[in-house]
C-alpha positions as CSV (number, residue, x, y, z in Angstrom):
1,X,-71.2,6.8,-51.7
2,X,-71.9,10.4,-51.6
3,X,-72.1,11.6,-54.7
4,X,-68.6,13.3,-56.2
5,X,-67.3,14.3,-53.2
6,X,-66.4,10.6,-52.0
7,X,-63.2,9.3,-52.3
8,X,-63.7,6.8,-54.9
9,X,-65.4,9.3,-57.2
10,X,-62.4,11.4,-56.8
11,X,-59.8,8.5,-57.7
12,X,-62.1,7.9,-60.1
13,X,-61.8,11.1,-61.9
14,X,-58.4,11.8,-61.5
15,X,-57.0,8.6,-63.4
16,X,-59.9,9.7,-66.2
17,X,-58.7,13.0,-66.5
18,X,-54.8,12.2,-66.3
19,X,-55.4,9.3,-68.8
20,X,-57.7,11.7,-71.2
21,X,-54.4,14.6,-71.3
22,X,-51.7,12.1,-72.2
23,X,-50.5,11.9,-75.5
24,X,-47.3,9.6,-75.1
25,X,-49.1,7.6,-72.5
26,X,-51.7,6.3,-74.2
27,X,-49.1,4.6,-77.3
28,X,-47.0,3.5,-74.4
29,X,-50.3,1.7,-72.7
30,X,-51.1,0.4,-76.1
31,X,-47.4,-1.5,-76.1
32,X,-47.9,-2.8,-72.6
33,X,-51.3,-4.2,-73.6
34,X,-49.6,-5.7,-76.7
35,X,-46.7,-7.2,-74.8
36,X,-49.3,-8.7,-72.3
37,X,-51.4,-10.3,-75.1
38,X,-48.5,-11.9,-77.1
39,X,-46.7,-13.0,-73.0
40,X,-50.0,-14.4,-71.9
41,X,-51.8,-15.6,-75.4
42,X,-49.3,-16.5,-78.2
43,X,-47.1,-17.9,-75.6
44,X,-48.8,-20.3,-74.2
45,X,-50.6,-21.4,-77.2
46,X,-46.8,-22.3,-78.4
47,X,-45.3,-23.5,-75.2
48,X,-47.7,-24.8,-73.7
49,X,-50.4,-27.2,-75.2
50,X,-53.2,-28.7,-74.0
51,X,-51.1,-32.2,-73.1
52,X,-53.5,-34.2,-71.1
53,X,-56.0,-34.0,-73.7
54,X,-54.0,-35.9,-76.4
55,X,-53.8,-38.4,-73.8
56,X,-57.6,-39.1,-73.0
57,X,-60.9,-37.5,-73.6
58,X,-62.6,-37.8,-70.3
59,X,-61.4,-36.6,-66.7
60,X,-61.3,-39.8,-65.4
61,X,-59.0,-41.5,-68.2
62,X,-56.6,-38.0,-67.6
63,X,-56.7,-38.7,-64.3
64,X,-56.0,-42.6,-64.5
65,X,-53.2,-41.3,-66.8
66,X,-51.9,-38.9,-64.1
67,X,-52.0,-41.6,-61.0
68,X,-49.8,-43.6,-63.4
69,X,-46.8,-41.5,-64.3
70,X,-46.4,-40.7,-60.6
71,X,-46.7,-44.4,-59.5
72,X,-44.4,-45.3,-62.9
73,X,-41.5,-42.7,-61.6
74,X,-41.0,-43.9,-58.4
């Protein structure tokens, strides 16, 4: 890089300085990382449990049960 005149530095300081002068955007960023938490945290704790580890404790006995379902639906 060279020094503040790269390109990266400049990006760089632009997002900084827009994000330090909001004063809506920064509540509106704090709903989005809200949303984002509950979408990818809460949800999938809810919908989407751990299932192959109520079935066996090691990988191998997860993958035994695994091989069996797919033979089983044929």
């Amino acid at each position: 890089m060279q020094g503040k005149n790269s390109f990266w530095a400049r990006a760089i300081d632009l997002y900084v300085d827009g994000f330090r002068s909001m004063t809506v955007g920064k509540t509106l960023w704090l709903i989005i990382a809200i949303k984002l938490f509950v979408f990818f945290v809460i949800i999938k704790i809810l919908f989407f449990p751990n299932f192959l580890s109520s079935k066996s404790d090691t990988d191998e006995g997860k993958a035994q049960y695994v091989r069996q379902q797919l033979i089983d639906k044929r």
